[in-house]
VOFI-244759 format. One record per residue (C-alpha): chain; y, z, x. Coordinates in Angstrom, 2 decimals. Example, Ala and Ser with C-alpha at 12.3 -4.5 7.8 and 13.67 -1.06 7.14 Angstrom:
<volums>
<unit A | v -4.50 | w 7.80 | u 12.30>
<unit A | v -1.06 | w 7.14 | u 13.67>
</volums>
This chain:
<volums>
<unit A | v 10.67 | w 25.27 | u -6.90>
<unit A | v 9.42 | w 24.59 | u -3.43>
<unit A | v 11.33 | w 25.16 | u -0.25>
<unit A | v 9.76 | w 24.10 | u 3.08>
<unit A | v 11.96 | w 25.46 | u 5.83>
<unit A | v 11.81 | w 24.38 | u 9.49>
<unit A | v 9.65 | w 21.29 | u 9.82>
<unit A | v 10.47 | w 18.38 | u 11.83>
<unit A | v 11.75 | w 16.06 | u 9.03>
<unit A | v 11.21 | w 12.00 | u 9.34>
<unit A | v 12.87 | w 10.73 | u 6.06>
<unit A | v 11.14 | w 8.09 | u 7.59>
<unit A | v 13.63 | w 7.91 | u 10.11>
<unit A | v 13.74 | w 11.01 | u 12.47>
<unit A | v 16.46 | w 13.93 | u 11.10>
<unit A | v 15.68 | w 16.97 | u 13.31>
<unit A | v 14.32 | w 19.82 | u 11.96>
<unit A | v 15.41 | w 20.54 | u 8.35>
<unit A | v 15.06 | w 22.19 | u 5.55>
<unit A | v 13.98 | w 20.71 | u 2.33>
<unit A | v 14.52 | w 22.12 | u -1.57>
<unit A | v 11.79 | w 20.53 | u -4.07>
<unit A | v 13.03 | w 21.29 | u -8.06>
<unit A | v 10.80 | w 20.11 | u -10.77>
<unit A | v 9.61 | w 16.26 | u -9.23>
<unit A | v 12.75 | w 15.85 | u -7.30>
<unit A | v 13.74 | w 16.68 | u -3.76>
<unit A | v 17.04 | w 18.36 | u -4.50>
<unit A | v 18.67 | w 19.20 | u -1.10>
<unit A | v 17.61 | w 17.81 | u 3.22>
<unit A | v 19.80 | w 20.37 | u 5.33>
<unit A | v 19.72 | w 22.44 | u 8.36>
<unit A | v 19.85 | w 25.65 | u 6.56>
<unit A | v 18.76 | w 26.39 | u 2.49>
<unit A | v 19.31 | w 29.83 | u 1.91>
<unit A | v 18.73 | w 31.27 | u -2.00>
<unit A | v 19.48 | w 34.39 | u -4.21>
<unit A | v 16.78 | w 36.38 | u -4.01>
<unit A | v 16.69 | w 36.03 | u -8.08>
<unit A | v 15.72 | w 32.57 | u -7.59>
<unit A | v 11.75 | w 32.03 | u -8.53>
<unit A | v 10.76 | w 29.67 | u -5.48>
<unit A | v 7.68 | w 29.23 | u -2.90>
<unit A | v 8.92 | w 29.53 | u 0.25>
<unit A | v 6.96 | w 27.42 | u 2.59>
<unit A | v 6.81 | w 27.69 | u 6.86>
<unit A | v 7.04 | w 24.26 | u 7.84>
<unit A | v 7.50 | w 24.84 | u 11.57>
<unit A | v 5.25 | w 23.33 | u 13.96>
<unit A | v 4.73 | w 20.71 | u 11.00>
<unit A | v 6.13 | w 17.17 | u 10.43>
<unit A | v 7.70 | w 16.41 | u 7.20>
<unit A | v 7.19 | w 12.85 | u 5.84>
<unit A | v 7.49 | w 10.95 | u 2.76>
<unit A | v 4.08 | w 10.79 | u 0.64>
<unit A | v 2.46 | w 7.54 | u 1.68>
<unit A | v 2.83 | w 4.18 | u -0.65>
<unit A | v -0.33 | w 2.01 | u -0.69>
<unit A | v 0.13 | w -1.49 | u -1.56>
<unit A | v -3.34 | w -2.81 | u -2.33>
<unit A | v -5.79 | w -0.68 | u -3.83>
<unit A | v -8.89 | w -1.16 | u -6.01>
<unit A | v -8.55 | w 1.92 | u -8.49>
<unit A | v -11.44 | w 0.32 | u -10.44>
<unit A | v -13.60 | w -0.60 | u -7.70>
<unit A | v -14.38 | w -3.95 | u -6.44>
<unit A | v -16.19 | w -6.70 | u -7.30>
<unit A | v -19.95 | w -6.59 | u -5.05>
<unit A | v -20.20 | w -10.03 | u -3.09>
<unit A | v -24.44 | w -9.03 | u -2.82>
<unit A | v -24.78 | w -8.80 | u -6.73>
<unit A | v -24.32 | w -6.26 | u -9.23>
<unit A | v -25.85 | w -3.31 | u -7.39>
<unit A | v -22.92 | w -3.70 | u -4.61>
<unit A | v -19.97 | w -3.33 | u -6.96>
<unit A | v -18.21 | w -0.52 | u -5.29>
<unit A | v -17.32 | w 2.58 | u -7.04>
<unit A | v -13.90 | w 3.43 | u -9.05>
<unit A | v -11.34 | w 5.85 | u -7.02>
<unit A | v -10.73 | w 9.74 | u -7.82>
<unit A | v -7.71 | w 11.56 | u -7.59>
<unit A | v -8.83 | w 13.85 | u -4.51>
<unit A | v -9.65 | w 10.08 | u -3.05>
<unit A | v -5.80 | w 9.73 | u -2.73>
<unit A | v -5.06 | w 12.75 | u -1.87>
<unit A | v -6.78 | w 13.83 | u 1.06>
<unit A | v -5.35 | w 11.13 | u 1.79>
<unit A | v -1.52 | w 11.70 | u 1.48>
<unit A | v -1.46 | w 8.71 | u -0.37>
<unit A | v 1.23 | w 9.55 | u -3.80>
<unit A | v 2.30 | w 5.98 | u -4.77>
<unit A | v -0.19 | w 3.13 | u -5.23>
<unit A | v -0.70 | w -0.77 | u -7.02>
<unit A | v -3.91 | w -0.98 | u -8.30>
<unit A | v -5.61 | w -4.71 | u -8.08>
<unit A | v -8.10 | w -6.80 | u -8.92>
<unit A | v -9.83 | w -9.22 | u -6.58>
<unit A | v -13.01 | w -11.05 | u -6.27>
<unit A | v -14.46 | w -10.32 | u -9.86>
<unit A | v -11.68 | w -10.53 | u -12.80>
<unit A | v -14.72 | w -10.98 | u -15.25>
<unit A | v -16.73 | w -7.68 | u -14.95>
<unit A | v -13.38 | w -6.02 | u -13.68>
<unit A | v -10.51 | w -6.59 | u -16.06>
<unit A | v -7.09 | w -5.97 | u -16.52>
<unit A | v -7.06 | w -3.71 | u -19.28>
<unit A | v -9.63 | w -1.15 | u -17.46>
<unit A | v -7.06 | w -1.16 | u -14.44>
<unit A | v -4.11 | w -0.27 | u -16.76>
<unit A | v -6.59 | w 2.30 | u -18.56>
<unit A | v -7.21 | w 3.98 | u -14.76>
<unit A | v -3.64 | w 3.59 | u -13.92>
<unit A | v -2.70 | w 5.77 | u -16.69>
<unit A | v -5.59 | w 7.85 | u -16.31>
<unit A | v -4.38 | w 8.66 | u -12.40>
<unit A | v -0.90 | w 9.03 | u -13.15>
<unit A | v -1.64 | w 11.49 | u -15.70>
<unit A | v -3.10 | w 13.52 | u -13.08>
<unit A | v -0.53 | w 13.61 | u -10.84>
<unit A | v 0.09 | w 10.08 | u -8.57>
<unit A | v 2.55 | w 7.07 | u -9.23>
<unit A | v 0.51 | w 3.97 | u -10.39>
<unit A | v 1.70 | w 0.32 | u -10.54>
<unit A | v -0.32 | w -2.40 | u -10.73>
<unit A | v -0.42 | w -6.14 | u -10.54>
<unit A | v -1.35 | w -8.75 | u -13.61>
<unit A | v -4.07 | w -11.39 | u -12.10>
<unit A | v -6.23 | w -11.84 | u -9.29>
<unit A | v -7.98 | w -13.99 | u -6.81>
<unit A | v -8.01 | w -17.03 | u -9.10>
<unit A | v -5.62 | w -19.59 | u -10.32>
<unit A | v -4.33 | w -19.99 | u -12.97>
<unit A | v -3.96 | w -16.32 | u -12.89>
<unit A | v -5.94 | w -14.23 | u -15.54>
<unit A | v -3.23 | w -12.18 | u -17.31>
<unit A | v -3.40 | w -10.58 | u -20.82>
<unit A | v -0.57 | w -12.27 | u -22.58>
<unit A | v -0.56 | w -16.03 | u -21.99>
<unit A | v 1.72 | w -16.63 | u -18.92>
<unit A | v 2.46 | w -14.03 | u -16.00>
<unit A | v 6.28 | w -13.68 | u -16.69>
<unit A | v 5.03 | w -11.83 | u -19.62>
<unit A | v 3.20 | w -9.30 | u -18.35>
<unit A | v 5.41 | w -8.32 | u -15.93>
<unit A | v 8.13 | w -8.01 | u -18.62>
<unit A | v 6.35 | w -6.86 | u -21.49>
<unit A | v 4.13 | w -4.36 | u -19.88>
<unit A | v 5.74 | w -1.28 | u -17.48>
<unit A | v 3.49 | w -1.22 | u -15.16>
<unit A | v 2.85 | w -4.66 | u -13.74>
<unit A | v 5.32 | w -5.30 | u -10.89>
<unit A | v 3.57 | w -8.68 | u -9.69>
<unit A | v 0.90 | w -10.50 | u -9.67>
<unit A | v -2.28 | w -10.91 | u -7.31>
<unit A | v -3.84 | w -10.42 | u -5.07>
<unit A | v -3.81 | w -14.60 | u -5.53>
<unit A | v -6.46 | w -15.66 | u -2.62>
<unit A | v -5.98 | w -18.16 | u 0.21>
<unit A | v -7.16 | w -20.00 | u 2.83>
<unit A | v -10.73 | w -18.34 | u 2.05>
<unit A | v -13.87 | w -19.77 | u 0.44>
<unit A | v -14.35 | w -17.34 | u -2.36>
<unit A | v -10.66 | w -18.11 | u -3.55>
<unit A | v -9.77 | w -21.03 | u -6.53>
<unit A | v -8.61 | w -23.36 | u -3.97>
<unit A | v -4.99 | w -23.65 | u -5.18>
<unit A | v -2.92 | w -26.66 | u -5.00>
<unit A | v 0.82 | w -26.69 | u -3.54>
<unit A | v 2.10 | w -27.07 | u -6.78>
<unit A | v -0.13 | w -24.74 | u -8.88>
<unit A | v 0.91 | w -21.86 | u -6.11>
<unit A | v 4.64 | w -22.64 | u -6.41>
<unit A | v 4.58 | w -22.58 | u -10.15>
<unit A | v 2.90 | w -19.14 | u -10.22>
<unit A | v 5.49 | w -17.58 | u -7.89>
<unit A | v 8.26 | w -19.16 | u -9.86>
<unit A | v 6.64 | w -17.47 | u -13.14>
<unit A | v 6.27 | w -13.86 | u -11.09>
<unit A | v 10.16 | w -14.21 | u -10.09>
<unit A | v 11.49 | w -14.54 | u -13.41>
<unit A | v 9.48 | w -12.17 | u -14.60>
<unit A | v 10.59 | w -9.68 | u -12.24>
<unit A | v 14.21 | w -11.06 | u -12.35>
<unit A | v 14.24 | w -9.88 | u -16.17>
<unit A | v 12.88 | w -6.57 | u -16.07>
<unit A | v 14.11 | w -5.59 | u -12.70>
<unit A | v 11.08 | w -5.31 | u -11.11>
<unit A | v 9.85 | w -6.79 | u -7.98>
<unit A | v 8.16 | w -10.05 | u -9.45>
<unit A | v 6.12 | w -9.73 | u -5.97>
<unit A | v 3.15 | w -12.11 | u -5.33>
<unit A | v 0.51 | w -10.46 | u -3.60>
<unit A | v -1.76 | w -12.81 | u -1.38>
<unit A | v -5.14 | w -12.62 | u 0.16>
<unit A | v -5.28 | w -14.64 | u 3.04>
<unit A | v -9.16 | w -15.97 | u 4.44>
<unit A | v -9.95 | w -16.77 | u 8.05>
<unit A | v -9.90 | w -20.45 | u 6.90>
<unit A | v -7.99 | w -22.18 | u 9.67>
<unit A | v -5.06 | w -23.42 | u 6.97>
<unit A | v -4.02 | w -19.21 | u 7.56>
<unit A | v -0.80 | w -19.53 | u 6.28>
<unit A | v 0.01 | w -22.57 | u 5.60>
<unit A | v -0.53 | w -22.52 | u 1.76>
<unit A | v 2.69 | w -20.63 | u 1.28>
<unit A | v 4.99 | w -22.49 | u 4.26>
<unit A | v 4.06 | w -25.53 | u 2.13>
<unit A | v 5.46 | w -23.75 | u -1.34>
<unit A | v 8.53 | w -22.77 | u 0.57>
<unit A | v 9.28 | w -25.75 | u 2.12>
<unit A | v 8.72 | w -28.05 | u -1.25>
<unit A | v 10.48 | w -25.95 | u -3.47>
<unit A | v 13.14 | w -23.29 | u -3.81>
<unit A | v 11.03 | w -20.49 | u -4.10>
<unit A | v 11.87 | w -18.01 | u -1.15>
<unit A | v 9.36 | w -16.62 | u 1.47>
<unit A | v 10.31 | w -13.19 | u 0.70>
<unit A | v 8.61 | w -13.78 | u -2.95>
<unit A | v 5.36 | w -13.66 | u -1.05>
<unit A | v 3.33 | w -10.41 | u 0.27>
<unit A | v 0.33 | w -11.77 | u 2.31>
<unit A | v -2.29 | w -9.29 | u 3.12>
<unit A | v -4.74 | w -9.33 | u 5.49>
<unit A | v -2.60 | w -10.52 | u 8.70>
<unit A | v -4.78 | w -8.93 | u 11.33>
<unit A | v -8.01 | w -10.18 | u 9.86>
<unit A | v -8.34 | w -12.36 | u 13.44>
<unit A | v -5.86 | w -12.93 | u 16.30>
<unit A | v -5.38 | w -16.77 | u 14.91>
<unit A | v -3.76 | w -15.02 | u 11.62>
<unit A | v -2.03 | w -12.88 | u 13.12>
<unit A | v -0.27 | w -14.81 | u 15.68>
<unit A | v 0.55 | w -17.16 | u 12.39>
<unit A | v 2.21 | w -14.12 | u 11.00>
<unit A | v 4.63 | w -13.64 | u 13.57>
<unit A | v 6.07 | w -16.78 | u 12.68>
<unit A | v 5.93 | w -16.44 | u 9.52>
<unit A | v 7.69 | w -13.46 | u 9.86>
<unit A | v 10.18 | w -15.06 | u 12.15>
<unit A | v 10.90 | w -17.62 | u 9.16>
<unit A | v 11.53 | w -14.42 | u 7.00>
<unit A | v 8.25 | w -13.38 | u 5.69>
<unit A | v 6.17 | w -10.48 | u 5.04>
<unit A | v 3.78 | w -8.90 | u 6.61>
<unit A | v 0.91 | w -6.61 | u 5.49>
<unit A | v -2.13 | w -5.11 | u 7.60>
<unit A | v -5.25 | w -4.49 | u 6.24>
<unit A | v -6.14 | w -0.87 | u 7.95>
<unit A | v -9.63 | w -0.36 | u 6.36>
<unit A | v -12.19 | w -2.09 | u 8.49>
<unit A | v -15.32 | w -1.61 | u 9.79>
<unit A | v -17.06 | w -1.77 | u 13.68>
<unit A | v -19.04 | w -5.22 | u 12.55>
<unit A | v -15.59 | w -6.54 | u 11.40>
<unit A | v -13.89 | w -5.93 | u 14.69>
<unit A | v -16.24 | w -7.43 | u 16.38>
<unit A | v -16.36 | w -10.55 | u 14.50>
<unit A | v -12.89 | w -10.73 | u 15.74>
<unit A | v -10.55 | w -8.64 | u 13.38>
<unit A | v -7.59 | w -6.88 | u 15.01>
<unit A | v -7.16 | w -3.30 | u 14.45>
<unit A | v -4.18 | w -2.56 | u 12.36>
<unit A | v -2.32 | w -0.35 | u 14.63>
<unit A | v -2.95 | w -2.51 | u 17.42>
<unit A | v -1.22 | w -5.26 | u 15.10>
<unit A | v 1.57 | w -3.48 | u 14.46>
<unit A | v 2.29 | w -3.15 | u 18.18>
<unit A | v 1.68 | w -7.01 | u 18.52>
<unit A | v 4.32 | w -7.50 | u 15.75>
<unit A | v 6.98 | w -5.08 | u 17.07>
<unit A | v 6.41 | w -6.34 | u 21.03>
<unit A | v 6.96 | w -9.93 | u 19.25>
<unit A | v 10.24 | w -8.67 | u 17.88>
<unit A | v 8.75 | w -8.92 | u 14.36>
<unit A | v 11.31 | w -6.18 | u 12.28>
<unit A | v 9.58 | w -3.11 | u 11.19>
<unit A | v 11.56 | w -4.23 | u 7.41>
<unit A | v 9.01 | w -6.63 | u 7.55>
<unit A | v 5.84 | w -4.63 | u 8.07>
<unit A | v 3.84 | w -2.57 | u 5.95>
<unit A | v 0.12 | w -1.25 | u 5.53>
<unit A | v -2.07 | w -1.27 | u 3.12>
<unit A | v -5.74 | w 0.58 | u 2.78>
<unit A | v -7.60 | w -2.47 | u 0.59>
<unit A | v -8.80 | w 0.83 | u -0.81>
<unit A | v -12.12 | w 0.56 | u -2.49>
<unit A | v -12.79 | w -2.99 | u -1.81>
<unit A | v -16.16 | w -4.49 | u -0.80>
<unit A | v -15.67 | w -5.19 | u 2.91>
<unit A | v -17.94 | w -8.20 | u 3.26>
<unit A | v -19.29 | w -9.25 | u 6.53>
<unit A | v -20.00 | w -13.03 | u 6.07>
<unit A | v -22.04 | w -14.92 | u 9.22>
<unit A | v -20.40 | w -18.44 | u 9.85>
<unit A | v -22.10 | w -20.16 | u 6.37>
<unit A | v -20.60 | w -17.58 | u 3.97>
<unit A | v -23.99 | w -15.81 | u 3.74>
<unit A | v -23.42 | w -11.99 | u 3.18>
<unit A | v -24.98 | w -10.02 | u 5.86>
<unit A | v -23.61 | w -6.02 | u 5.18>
<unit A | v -20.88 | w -4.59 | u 2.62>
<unit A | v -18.91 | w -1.50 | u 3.16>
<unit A | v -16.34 | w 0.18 | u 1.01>
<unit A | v -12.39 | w 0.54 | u 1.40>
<unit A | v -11.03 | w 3.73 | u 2.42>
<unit A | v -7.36 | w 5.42 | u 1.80>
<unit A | v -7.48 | w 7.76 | u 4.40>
<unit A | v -7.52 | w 4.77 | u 6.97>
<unit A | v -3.60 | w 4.55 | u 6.66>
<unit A | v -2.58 | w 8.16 | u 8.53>
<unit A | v -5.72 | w 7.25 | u 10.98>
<unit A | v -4.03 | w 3.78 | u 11.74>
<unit A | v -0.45 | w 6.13 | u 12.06>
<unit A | v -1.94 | w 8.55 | u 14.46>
<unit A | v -3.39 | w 5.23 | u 16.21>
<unit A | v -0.51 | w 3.16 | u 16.65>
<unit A | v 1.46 | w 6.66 | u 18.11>
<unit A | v -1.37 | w 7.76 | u 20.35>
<unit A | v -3.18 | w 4.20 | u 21.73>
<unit A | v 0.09 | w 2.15 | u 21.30>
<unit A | v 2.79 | w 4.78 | u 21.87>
<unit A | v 4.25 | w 3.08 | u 18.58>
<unit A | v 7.28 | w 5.56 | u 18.06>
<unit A | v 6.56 | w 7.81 | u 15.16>
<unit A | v 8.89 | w 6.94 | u 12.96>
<unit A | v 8.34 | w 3.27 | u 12.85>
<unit A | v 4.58 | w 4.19 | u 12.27>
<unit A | v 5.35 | w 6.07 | u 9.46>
<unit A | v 7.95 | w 3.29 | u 7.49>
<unit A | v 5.17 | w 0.79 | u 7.69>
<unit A | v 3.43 | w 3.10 | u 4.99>
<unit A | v 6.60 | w 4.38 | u 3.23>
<unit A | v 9.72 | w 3.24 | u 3.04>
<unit A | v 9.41 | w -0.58 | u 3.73>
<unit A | v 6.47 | w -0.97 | u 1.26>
<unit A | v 8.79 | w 0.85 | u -1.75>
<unit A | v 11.81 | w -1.33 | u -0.66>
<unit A | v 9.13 | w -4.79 | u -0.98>
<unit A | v 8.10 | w -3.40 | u -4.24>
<unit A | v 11.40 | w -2.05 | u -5.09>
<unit A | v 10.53 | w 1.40 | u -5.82>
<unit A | v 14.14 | w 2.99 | u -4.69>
<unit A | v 12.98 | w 6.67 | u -5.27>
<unit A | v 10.05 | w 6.09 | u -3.04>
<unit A | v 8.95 | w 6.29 | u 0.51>
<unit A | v 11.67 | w 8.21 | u 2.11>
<unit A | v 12.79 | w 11.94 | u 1.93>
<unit A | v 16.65 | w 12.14 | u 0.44>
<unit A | v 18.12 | w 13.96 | u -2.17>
<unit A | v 16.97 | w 12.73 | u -5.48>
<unit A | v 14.09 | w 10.87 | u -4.39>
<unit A | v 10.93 | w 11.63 | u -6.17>
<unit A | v 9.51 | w 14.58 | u -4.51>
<unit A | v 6.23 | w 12.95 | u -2.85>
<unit A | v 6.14 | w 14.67 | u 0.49>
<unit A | v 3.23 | w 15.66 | u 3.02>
<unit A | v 3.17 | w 18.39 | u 5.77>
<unit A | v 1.53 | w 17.02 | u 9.09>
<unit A | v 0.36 | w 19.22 | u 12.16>
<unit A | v 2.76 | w 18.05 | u 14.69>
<unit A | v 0.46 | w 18.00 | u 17.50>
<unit A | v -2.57 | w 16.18 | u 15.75>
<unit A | v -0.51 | w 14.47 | u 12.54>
<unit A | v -3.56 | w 15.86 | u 10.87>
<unit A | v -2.70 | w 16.34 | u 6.90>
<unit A | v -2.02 | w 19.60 | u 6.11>
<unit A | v -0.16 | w 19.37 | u 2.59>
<unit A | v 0.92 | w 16.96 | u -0.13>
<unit A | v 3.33 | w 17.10 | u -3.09>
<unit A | v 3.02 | w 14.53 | u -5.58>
<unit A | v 6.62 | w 14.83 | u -7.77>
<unit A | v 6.80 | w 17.98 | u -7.07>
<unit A | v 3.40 | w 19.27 | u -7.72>
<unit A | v 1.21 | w 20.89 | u -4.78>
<unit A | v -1.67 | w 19.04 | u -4.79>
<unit A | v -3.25 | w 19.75 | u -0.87>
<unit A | v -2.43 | w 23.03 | u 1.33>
<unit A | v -3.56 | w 24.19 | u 4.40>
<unit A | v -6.04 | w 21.59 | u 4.48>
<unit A | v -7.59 | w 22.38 | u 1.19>
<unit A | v -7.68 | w 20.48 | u -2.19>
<unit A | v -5.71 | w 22.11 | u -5.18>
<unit A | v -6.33 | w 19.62 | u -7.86>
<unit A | v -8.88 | w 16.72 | u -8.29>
<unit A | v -9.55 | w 14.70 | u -11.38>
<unit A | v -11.08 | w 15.80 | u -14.44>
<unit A | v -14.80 | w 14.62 | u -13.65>
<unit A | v -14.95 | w 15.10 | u -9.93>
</volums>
């Protein structure tokens, strides 16, 4: 048992200062005062001067590493625990993209489990860039029923010249598979989409919606502030009902090519009126970040980081004077309510206990819990994986 007394408690929304009881992988009680007998066996932890927030959820990450756009020798590097970590990251879906022939769906399950056994919450999606999707049974509704941790399907690319080049129909068909699927196991059937800077932006999926009865909402686009074209395309998509996700690993070539940083997107989308429901981040950890000259020829390759999600937070509240608590639901509790994870992203009773300790003054990470088990304090690593 773990009780942090006195922080400043966002749940993500703002509480006050609190008190908060962790038993076993639960957070058991969020009050002003927690006082125990003195028999009780529990860690009593000073959380004053501290923020208390809800461990981060990462939509899009590439546990296995990513397929290199140079050749073999740039296919980036698998994830490690500490990876996730030191970044306060407790609750991720791992993906693959580009390459679904040298990356494959069983080695992403196989590093899910491996990851969860060492602590985090893993989910992951069936498919990848291409259509038809790859999956391991033969249709997607399948997977997502048969196997427990495949929530969705993607991340199904777009409007980008390394994607299949779906049709209307083929897209609309493969979300209609992904909502059953997630109808009948009570999952979130989600279809995660990688949208290019091809000029078409979003148009692929307006053209789904509007031709069938598939709903907006079954769509997660990714990507939005790759350039100011997309994302000004995403705030009417989002107007219509959409999704939203920002991309916050990037690199100095990329913004200059024209990307948008991610917290100053989020400030574009809130200014538009865009609801912060509809507005998440997501790392793209472990990806290849390409930087592709106007003919598609690669001309550098960096790799996807976690930890860019609390430096796009401390961002959007210092540069954009985003208000903390929206900055924080972008990366908690709005992501677990698109993937419908109900005991993540937000500190209540009975939620899983996935919490980090912030320095209120810098909302540098101090500490993280991952259901219930210390994995960070004080700034210093507790656990990493078995080979690091």
């Amino acid at each position: 048992m773990y009780l942090i007394k006195g922080a400043e408690v966002y749940s993500p929304r703002y509480l006050g200062q609190q008190d908060v009881l962790i038993a076993g992988c639960q957070i058991v009680s969020v009050c002003k005062n927690i006082e125990l007998s003195t028999s009780v066996d529990v860690d009593v932890i000073d959380g004053r001067g501290k923020v208390l927030a809800p461990g981060l959820v990462d939509s899009l990450v590439h546990i296995i590493g990513g397929g290199g756009e140079g050749g073999f020798t740039t296919r980036t590097p698998e994830m490690h625990l500490s990876d996730a970590v030191k970044a306060g990251v407790t609750t991720m879906v791992g993906v693959l993209g580009t390459d679904s022939v040298t990356r494959t769906l069983t080695n992403l399950l196989a590093k899910a489990h491996a990851l969860e056994e060492e602590g985090l919450t893993l989910y992951c999606h069936t498919g990848s860039y291409q259509t038809p999707a790859r999956t391991l049974f033969d249709a997607i509704d399948k997977d997502i029923i048969l196997i427990d941790k495949f929530i969705g399907v993607g991340e199904v690319a777009i409007s980008d010249h390394r994607s299949s080049q779906p049709s209307t129909q083929e897209l609309a068909r493969l979300a209609a598979q992904t909502r059953v699927g997630g109808m009948l196991s009570g999952k979130a059937g989600i279809v995660s989409v990688h949208v290019g800077d091809a000029d078409t932006c979003l148009q692929p999926l307006l053209d789904v919606v509007s031709n069938s009865d598939i709903p907006i909402t079954q769509f997660y686009p990714t990507h939005i502030n790759r350039t100011q074209t997309l994302l000004d395309a995403g705030k009417e998509f989002a107007r219509l009902g959409g999704y939203l996700d920002l991309t916050a690993s990037t690199t100095p070539e990329i913004l200059a090519a024209g990307e948008v940083k991610c917290a100053e997107a989020l400030w574009q989308l809130l200014d538009a009126g865009v609801p912060v429901e509809q507005i998440t981040f997501s790392s793209d950890g472990f990806a290849s970040l390409p930087d592709f000259d106007d003919e598609g020829r690669l001309r550098g390759l960096k790799v996807g980081s976690l930890t860019s999600l609390l430096d796009e937070v401390r961002d959007a509240v210092s540069d954009h004077e985003v208000p903390l608590e929206k900055a924080l639901t972008v990366v908690t509790q709005t992501p677990a309510e698109i993937l419908k994870l109900p005991r993540k992203g937000r500190i209540e009773k009975e939620a899983d206990a996935d919490v980090l300790l912030l320095d209120a003054a810098t909302l540098e990470l101090d500490t993280v819990f991952a259901k219930g088990q210390k994995m960070m304090a004080n700034g210093v690593l507790l656990k990493k994986g078995l080979f690091e």
